[in-house]
Steps between C-alpha positions, in 0.01 A plus 500: 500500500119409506309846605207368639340637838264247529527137297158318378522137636230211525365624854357783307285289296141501595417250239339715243667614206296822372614614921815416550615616174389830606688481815754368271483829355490689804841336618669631160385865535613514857846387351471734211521789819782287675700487183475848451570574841831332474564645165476835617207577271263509768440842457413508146275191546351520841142682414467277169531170681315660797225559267511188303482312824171687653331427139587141480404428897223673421397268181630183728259574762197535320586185317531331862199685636271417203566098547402565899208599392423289251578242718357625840824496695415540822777721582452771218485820712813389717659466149387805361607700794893394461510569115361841569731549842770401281386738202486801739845434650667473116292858377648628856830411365448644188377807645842556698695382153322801350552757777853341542417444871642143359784483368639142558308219331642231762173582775257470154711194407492306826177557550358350175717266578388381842100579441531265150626202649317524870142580213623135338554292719230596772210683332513388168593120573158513703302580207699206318425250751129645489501431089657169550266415745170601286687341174492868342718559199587880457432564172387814369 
């Protein structure tokens, strides 16, 4: 049985490869948490991938941000203002992970889940068509 929570397909694709191998990389972590989940070593693993998953975001974003402006995307302080909505709601959850006010993964889960793919395919496939518009290549 596949143990995947959420499945990387070509919709994801924004069209550059430095980007969506991150998200790429994003998907698998989220999965790393599922697979635990279901493996019943959630609770050993739970603050490590927690953690893992706030530093990469955190690296991901900048990476994103620094291109916008680089690049004068006109929609840079929309952008910014997800990544760090979503930031604050993952350190909330790991806040209630550490005072065990959460104890169940599956609301963390679902909701890197959902926030992930609605990011892709509305926010970040704006910036995309933006790049493709201006002929960018990402490229740090």
């Amino acid at each position: 049985m596949e143990r995947k929570l959420i499945k990387w397909d070509n919709r994801f694709q924004i069209g550059h490869k430095l980007i969506d191998d991150q998200h790429m990389k994003l998907f698998e972590m989220i999965n790393d948490l599922y697979t635990s989940f279901i493996e019943g070593t959630v609770n050993e693993n739970t603050h490590k991938l927690v953690d893992e998953m706030i530093k990469y975001t955190d690296y991901h974003f900048k990476v994103e941000e620094k291109f916008f402006e680089k690049y004068s995307y006109p929609e840079i302080e929309q952008h910014k203002e997800k990544h760090l909505s979503f930031v604050n709601k993952v350190v909330e959850f790991k806040q209630g992970l550490e005072s065990e006010k959460v104890t169940v993964p599956y609301d963390i889960m679902n909701f890197l889940r959902q926030w992930l793919i609605n990011h892709i395919l509305k926010e970040d496939k704006k910036f995309a068509e933006f790049f493709s518009e201006k002929e960018i290549e990402l490229k740090l």
